[in-house]
N, C-alpha and C positions, 0 to 999 in steps of 0.2 A: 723865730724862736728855736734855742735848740733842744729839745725838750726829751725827759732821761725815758726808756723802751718803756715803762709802763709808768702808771698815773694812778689816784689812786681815785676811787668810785666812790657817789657817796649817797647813793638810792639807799643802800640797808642802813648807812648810820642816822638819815635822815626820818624813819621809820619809828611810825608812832600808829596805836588805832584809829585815829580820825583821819588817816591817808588811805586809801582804795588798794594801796601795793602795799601791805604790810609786808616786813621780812622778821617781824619779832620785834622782842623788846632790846632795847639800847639805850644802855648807858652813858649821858651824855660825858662826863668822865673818861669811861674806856674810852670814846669815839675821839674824844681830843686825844687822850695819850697817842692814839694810834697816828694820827696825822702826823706828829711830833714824830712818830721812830720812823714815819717813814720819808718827813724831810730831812731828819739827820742821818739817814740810809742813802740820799744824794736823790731819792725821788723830788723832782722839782716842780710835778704840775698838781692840780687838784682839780675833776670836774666834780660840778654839781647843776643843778639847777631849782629854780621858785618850787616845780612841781614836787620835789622830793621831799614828801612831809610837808608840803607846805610852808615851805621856809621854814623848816625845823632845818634840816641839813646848811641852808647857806648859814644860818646862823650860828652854827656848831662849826661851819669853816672860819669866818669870820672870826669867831672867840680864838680859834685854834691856831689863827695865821695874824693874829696882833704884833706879835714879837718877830715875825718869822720874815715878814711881808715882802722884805730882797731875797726872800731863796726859794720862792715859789711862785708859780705862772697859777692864775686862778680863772677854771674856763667855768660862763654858765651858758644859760639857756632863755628861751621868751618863747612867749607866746600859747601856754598851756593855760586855761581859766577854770577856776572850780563853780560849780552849778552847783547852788541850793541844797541839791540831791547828794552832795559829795560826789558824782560823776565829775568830768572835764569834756572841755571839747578847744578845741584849738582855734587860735583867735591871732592873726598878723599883723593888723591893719598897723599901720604907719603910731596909732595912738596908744593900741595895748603894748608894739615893742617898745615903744620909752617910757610907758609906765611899766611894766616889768621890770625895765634895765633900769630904772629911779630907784623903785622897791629893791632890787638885789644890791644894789651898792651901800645902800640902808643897810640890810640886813647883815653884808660881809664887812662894813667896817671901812671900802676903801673906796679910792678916788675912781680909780677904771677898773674893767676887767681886763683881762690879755684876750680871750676869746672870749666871744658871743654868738651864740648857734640860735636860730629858729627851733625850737625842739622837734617839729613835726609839721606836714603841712597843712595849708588849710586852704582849700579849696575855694575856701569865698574872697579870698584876697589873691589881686596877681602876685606873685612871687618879685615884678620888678616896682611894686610899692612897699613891698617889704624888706627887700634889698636896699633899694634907695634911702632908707630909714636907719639901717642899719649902718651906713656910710655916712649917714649925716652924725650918727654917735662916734662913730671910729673919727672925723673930721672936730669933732667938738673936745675929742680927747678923753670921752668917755668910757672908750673901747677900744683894744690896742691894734687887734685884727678881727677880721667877719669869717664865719665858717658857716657849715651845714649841716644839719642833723636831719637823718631820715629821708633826703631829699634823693629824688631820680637824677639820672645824667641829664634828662630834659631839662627839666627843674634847675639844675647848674648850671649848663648852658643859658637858659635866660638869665640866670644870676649874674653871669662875670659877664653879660653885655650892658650890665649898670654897675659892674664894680668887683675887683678882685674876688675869689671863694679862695681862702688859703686852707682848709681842711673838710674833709666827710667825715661825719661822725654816723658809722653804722654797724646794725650788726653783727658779730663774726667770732666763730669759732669752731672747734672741731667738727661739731655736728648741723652748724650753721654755719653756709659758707658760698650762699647766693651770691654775694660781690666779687667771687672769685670769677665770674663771668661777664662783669658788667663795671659798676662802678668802678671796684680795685683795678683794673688795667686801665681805665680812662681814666683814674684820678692821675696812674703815676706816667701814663705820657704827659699828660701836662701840669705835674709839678704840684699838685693838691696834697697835700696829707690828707693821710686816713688815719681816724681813729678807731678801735674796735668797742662796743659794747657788749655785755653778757660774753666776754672774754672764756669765763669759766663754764659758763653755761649755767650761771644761777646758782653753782655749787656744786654741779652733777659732775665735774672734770677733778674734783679733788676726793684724795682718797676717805676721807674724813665726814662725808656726809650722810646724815643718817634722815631717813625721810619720816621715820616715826620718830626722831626728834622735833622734830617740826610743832611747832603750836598750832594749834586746831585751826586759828585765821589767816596763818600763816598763807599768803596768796597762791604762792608755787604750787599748794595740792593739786590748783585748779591746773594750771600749765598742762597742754599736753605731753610737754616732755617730762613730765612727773608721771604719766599715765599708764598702763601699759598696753601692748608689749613696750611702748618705745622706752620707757623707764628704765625695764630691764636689760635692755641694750645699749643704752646709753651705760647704764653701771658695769657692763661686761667691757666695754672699750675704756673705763676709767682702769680695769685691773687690767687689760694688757697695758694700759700706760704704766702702771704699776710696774709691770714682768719688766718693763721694756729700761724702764728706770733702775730696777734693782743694781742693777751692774755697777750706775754711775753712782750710788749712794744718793738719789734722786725720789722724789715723789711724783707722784700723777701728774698732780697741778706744776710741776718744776716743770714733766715733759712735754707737758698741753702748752704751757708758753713758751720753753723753746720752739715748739713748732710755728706756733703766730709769729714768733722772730724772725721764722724762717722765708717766711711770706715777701716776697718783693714787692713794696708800694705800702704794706702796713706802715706807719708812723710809730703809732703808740697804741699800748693795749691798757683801756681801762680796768682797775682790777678794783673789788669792791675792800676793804679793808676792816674791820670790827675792834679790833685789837692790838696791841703793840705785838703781839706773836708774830699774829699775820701780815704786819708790816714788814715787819723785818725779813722773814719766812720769801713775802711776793719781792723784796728788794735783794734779796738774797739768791732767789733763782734766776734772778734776771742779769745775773753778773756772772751766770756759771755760760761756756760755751759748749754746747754740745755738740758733739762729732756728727759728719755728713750722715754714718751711717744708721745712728739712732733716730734722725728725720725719717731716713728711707723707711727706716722698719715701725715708725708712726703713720708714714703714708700708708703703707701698705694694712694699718691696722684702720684705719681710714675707710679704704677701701672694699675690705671684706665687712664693716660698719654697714656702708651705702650699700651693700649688696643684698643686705637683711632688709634693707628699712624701707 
């Protein structure tokens, strides 16, 4: 697949009270518009998954990509179960991924998906029964390609000795940037894409977020990176992105995903989207090219970040 720098998220348009990850209230309305400006913006992929709202999100892609369904790559997810309690716990076995991948095809409306990731793993199942499962959908034509979410280089290595891994989906950004060590250079010697999640950091990388905007069950309060100190340091390296952008006629969020651009072995950065603004807005910085020099002086703001924290 060739798939355009960012993608567009769909945990917060998926968001509803009776999900554990609230991100507020959404308009199922806005939440299509927004899909819409961002496939007529040339973005061509969409993840989601069962877990997001409980099938409120696949379903809201689904609606949103009826008409559309040749200009967009539709990636989900398996294997997350809801408990009684509203908790989840992660579930592989060979039976829950193709009842998942039944239910999400239900829900989005179509014949396959382009990508299907394990969402996370699970300990009580081998990783090469749930592989092998995964292969038997991609062989049946219900799945275009297999990926992996969440998963170790361990974990991939047993993977692709029962059948190709074409991407990792983990993840990455400014202030999260563990695969910078590990995954990310083992995916790109051997040819894995990598996907980024929490790209923005949840919100905290755009200059636009206000944390007493937030609704009281809004999940994020609890986050440690809502917390402080690290709060207020995360929001002081959102305003050097700011300083560092002024120049280009740039915002935060334009320089925080130039910078993921900048990254060798990144594929594509999932961006979460709400609105026809913000579509346009995250399709619209991802088409600007920023100069080597305004990288350097994001690293270095980087840097003096990690030295605090």
């Amino acid at each position: 697949m060739e798939i355009s720098p960012v993608g567009v998220g769909t945990a917060p348009i998926g968001s509803s009270p009776a999900w554990s990850i609230y991100w507020g209230r959404q308009d199922e309305g806005d939440a299509i518009r927004a899909i819409h400006a961002a496939i007529d913006e040339g973005i061509n992929w969409i993840d989601t998954a069962p877990f997001y709202g409980w099938g409120r999100a696949e379903e809201i892609v689904g609606r949103a990509v009826r008409d559309r369904r040749d200009r967009v790559f539709v990636f989900t997810k398996c294997g997350t179960v809801r408990l009684p309690d509203g908790d989840d716990r992660m579930d592989l076995r060979p039976e829950q991924v193709r009842r998942d991948l039944e239910a999400s095809l239900r829900r989005l409306g179509v014949e396959h998906v382009d990508l299907l990731q394990p969402h996370d793993t699970d300990d009580g199942t081998p990783i090469e029964e749930t592989w092998a499962e995964v292969h038997r959908l991609v062989d049946e034509g219900k799945v275009r390609f297999a990926g992996l979410s969440n998963h170790s280089r361990q974990l991939m290595e047993r993977a692709i000795a029962v059948g190709p891994v074409v991407s990792s989906q983990n993840q990455f950004n400014l202030v999260q940037r563990r695969i910078e060590d590990g995954v990310l250079p083992w995916c790109r010697e051997r040819g894995i894409g990598v996907l980024s999640w929490g790209s923005l950091a949840e919100g905290l990388l755009t200059e636009e977020f206000d944390l007493g905007a937030l609704e009281p069950e809004d999940f994020r309060r609890q986050r440690p990176n809502f917390q402080e100190p690290r709060y207020s340091r995360i929001r002081a390296l959102t305003a050097e992105l700011s300083a560092i952008g002024r120049d280009h006629g740039r915002k935060a969020q334009d320089v925080a995903l130039a910078w993921m651009r900048s990254r060798e072995g990144l594929t594509g950065a999932i961006v979460g989207v709400r609105t026809e603004r913000e579509a346009v807005e995250v399709a619209e910085a991802v088409r600007w090219d920023a100069p080597p020099e305004l990288i350097r002086a994001v690293d270095d703001a980087v840097a003096r970040f990690d030295a605090v924290s």
